[in-house]
N, C-alpha and C positions, 0 to 999 in steps of 0.2 A: 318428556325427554326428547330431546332431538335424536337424529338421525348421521350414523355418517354410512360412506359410498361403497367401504370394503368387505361391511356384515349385511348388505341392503336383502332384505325379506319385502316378499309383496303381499299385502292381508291376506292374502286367501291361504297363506302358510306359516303364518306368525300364529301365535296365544296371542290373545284378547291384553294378557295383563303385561308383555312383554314390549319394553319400547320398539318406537317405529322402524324399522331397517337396521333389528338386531336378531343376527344369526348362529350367536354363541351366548345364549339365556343372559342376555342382559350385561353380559359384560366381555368387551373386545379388548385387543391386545392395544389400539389406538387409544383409548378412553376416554375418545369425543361421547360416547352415548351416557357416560354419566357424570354427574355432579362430584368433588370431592374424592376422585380417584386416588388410591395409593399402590404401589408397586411392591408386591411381595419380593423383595429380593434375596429371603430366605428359603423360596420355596420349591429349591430343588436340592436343598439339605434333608439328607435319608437320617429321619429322626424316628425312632420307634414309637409304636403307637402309645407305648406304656408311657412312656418319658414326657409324650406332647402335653403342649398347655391345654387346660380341657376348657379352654374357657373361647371365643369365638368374636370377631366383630359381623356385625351384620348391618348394613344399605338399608334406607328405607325411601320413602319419596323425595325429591329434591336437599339431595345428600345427608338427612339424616343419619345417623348411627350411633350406634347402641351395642354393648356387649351382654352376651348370654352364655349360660354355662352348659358345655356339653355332659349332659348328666352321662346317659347313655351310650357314651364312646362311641357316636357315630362317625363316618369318614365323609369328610366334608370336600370338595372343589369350589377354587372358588370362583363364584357364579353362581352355584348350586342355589334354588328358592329353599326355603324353610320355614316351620313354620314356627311360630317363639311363642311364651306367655308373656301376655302382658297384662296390665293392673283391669280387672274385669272382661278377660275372653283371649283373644290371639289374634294374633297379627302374621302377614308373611312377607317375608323381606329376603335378602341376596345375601350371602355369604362374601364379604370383601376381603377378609385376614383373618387369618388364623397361627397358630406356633408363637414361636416367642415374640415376634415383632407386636402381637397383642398383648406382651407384659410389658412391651416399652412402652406400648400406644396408652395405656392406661394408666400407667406410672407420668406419662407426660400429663395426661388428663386429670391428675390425681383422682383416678378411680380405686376405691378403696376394695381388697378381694375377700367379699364376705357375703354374707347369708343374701341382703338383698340382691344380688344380681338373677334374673328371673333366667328359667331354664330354657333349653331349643327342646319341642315335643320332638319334632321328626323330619323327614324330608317330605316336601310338598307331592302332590298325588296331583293327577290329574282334574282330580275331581276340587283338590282344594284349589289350583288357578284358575279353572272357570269359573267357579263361584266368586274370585278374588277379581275377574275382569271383568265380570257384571256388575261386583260392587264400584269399581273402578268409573264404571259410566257413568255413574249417577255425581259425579263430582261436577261438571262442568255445566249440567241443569241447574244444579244444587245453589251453587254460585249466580248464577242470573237471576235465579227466583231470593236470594238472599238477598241479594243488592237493590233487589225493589222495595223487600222489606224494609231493609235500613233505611231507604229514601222515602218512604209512608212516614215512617217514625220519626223523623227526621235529626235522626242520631248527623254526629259529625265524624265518622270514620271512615276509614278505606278497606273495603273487605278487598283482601289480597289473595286467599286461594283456601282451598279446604281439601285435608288428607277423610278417607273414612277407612275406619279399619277396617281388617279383613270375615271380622265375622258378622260384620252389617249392623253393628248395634251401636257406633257410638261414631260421633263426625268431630273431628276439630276445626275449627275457623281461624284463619290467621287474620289479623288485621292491623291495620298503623292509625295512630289517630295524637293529633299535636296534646292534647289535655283528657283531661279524665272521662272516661265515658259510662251513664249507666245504662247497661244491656240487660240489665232483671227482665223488663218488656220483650225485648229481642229476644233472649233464651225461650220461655215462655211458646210465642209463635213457631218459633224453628221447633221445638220438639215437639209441639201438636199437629202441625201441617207436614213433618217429614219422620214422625216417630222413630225416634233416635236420642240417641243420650248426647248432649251437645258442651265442647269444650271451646271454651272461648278465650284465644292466647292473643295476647300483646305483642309486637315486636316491632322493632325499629325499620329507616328509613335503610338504613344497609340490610338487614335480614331479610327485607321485600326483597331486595334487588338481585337477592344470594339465593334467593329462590325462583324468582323470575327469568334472572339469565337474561345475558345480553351482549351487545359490541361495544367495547372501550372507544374512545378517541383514537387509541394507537393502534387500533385494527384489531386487536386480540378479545378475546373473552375475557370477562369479567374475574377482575384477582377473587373475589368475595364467591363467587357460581363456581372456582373451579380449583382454587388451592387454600385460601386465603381463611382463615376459621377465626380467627381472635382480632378484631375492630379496636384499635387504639385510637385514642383523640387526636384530633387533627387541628391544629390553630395556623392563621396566616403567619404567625411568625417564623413555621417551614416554610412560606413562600418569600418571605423578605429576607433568609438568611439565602436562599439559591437565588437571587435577586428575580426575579418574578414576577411580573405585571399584575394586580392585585384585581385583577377581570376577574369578579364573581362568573360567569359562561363560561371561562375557562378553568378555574381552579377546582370549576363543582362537577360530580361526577350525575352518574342515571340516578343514584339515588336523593339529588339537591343536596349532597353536604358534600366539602372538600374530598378532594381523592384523595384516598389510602396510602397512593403513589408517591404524595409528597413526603411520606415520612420515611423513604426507604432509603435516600440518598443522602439525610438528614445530618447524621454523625460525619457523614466523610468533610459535610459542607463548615462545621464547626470545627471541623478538627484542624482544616484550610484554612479560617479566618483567626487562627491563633494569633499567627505573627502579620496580619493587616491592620494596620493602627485605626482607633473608631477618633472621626471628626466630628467635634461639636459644632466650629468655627473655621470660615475659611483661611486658607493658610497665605502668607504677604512675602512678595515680591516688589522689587522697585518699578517694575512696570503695572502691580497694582495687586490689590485682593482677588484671591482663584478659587473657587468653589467646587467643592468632588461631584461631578456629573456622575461617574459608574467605577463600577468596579468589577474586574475581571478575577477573578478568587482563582484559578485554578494556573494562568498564568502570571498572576500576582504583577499586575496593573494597573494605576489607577488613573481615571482620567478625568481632566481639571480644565474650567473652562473661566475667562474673566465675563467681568460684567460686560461690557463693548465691545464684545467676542460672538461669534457665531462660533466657533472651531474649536474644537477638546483637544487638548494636550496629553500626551500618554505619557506616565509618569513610572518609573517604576517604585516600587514599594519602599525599598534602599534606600533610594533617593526624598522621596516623601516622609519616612523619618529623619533623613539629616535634617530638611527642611525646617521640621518641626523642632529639632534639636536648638536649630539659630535662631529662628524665633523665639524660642525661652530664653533666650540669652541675648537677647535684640542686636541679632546680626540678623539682615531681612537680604537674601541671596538678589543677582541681578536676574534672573531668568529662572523658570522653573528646570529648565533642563540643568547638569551638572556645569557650572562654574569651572572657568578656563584656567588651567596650570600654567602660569607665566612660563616658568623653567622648562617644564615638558617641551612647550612648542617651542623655547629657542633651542633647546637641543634640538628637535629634526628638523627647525631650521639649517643649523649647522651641517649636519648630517649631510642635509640634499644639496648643500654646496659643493660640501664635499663629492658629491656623487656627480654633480652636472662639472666637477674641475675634471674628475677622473676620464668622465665622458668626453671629454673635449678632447683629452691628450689621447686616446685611443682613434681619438676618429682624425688628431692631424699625422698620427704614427699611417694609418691607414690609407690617407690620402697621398703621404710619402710614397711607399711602399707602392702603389696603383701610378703615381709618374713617374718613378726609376724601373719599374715593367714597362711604361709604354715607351722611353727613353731607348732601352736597351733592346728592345722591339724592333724599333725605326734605324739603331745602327747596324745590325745586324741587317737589314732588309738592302741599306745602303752597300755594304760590304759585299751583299752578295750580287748587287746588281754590277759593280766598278769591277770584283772577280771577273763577272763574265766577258766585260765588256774589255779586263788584260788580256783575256786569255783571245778574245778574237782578235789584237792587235800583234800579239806575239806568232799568231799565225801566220800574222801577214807578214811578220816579217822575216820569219826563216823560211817562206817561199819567195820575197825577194831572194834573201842570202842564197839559195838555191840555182834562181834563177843567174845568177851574178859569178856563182860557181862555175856553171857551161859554158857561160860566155867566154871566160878564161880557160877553158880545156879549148875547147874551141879553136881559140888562138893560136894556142900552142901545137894543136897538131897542125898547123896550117903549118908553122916558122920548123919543126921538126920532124922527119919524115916516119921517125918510128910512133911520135904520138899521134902522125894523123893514122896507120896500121890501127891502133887502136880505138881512135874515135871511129874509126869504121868496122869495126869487129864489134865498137857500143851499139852503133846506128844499126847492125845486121843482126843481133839480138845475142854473138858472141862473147862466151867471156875469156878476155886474156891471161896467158899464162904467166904469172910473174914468174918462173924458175927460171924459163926459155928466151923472155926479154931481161934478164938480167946474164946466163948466159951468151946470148951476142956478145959480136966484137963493140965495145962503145970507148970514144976517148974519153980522157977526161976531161977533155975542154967541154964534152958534151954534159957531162952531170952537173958540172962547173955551171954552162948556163944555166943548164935546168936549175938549180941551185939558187943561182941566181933569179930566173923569174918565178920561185916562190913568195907566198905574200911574208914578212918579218913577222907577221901573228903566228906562219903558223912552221918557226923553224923549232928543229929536237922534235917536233911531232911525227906521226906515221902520215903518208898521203891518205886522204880519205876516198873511197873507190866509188863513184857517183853514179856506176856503170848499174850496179845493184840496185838502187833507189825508183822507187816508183817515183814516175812525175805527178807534180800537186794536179789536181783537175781543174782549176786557176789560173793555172800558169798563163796560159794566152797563146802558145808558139805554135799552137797546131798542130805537134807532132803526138801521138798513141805509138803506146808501146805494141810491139811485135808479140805474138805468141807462137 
């Protein structure tokens, strides 16, 4: 039995009869250390001792098992060594199952529950697994010196391995061999030269393998070594419905016969090809006769290649029975792919006229709209430069009109003596009193002129007082007002 890393024992602390690097009597919660493992998942149901099944499976060498009757109501673990009857003396072997999952385990096995099933003596004692891993030794001498026998006598078989039982008196040999072999000679020698009662079993190319133990292809142990108990026939025609390169090195397993494996995906793969039509004869197009290269089952593909072709055509399945449909009918399609809908395509032709007219009138709507922005951009930009350019003209010219004012006060106070008083009360920074120069004595001849050298714009108006008026900074005349 092999070994794993999490029960690892070093000989100096192991039994003799217990595998290598196992630290819980032969059986660990991983179940790499033995052949055939099964999972009590009933075994933390509180079932009364009365009520339990009395009946027990028990382990023997490379997953052997066997059921025995607990005559004696003992309390089993399992693991536990025990020791059992068997047919001329005893045996010891490991407790695997116990409770009710051994009335399904045997109901599946169709083990019948009746007198023959032999009883468990007891639990193993110390004394009976030493004796049981001395007998233990003598197996793998046993074997080298068997196999030179066979090769003297020059039998045609494969000795494959031999259990001996545990109370030293009787050996089994397994072996495989293509045709009938007689070992009458063989038995003979083996029981003289190893004094022993000697059992010689038959068994297949798979049962070697399932007891030999090994690494698959696909990195895992062997389905046969580690779950796998009932071998169904295997033919290529699981490999030609998963379509499957028909490599004898590839389809055959450790044991030289097809793997087990091909038949496990087997029903999903038929039940797939229901609806993919089977070709006798290649199927016709006008560009010529097309041949089914492969086929894809799972995404229901088929691909199709011509004779003057290097290049596969993907087909779908749909499609490949219309195909077949016009052919029974000698309509032979232009192309393997689907045949053009005249109507279809002139509708979206239509369609995309319609779309590229639409596109047009939104993009000359657009291009409108982007030159009456920049139009009304540029008048605006006009408007506001000719603004600036009134408003400095208008400047200038009510400080002529200003300037053109004085000149004519001016005058007049020269020609009138009361308006030059007051261009000189302007010039000294005085302001005149209109109450006091309308009180004076004045003729009327005098208002009369004044009257008269008014300008006609500006008669029914008030005089405007210029005396008040800041001078423009413009002006020219070099005169600053007074503070």
């Amino acid at each position: 039995m092999s070994s794993c890393g999490t029960c690892a024992t070093s000989n100096e602390i192991r039994h003799p009869s217990q595998p290598k690097g196992c630290q819980s009597k032969g059986w660990c919660s991983s179940g790499s250390c033995n052949m055939m493992d099964s999972f009590d998942w009933l075994s933390d149901m509180d079932v009364p001792s009365e009520e339990q099944f009395d009946i027990i499976e028990v382990r023997f060498k490379a997953g052997k098992k066997g059921f025995f009757r607990n005559v004696n109501r003992l309390s089993f673990y399992t693991g536990d060594p025990v020791v059992v009857s068997v047919q001329n003396g005893h045996h010891v072997g490991y407790v695997s199952m116990q409770g009710e999952l051994v009335r399904l385990q045997m109901r599946k096995k169709q083990v019948q529950d009746n007198e023959d099933i032999f009883p468990v003596l007891r639990l193993a004692t110390e004394r009976d697994m030493t004796k049981f891993g001395e007998v233990k030794k003598r197996e793998i001498p046993t074997l080298y010196r068997t196999r030179e026998i066979i090769e003297d006598l020059g039998l045609s078989m494969k000795l494959t391995d031999i259990e001996f039982q545990a109370d030293n008196t009787k050996a089994t040999f397994f072996y495989s061999a293509d045709d009938r072999v007689d070992f009458r000679e063989l038995i003979k020698v083996l029981a003289s030269e190893f004094r022993i009662r000697v059992e010689m079993r038959q068994i297949s190319l798979r049962q070697e393998a399932s007891r030999l133990g090994g690494i698959g292809s696909c990195g895992r142990e062997l389905c046969c070594s580690t779950w796998l108990s009932d071998f169904k026939s295997v033919s290529t025609s699981a490999a030609r419905y998963q379509n499957l390169s028909l490599n004898p090195s590839k389809l055959s397993g450790q044991c030289g016969r097809l793997k087990c494996c091909l038949n496990y995906e087997l029903e999903t793969y038929i039940e797939a090809l229901q609806d993919i039509p089977e070709l006798d004869k290649p199927i016709k197009t006008q560009k010529g006769e097309a041949k089914l290269q492969k086929t894809d089952i799972f995404r229901r593909i088929m691909w199709f290649g011509y004779e003057n072709e290097n290049t596969w055509h993907p087909i779908s399945v749909e499609r490949v029975v219309e195909i077949l449909e016009q052919n029974s009918n000698g309509i032979i399609p232009e192309t393997l792919q689907e045949d053009k809908d005249w109507e279809k395509e002139a509708k979206a032709l239509a369609i995309s006229e319609q779309l590229e007219e639409m596109d047009k009138k939104f993009r000359d709507k657009a291009k409108k709209s982007r030159s009456s922005r920049t139009r009304g951009g540029r008048r605006k930009a006009q408007a506001s430069s000719s603004g600036q350019a009134g408003g400095s003209s208008e400047a200038k010219k009510k400080t002529g009109k200003n300037q053109n004012a004085r000149s004519r006060s001016r005058r007049k106070a020269v020609q009138h003596p009361q308006g030059g008083e007051q261009a000189a009360k302007l010039k000294n920074g005085t302001k005149a009193n209109p109450k006091k120069e309308n009180s004076g004595a004045s003729s009327p001849k005098s208002m009369s002129k004044k009257g008269e050298g008014a300008n006609s714009k500006t008669e029914g108006k008030p005089r405007r007082n210029y005396g008040n008026r800041r001078k423009p900074k413009n002006s020219g005349n070099g005169h600053e007002k007074k503070q």
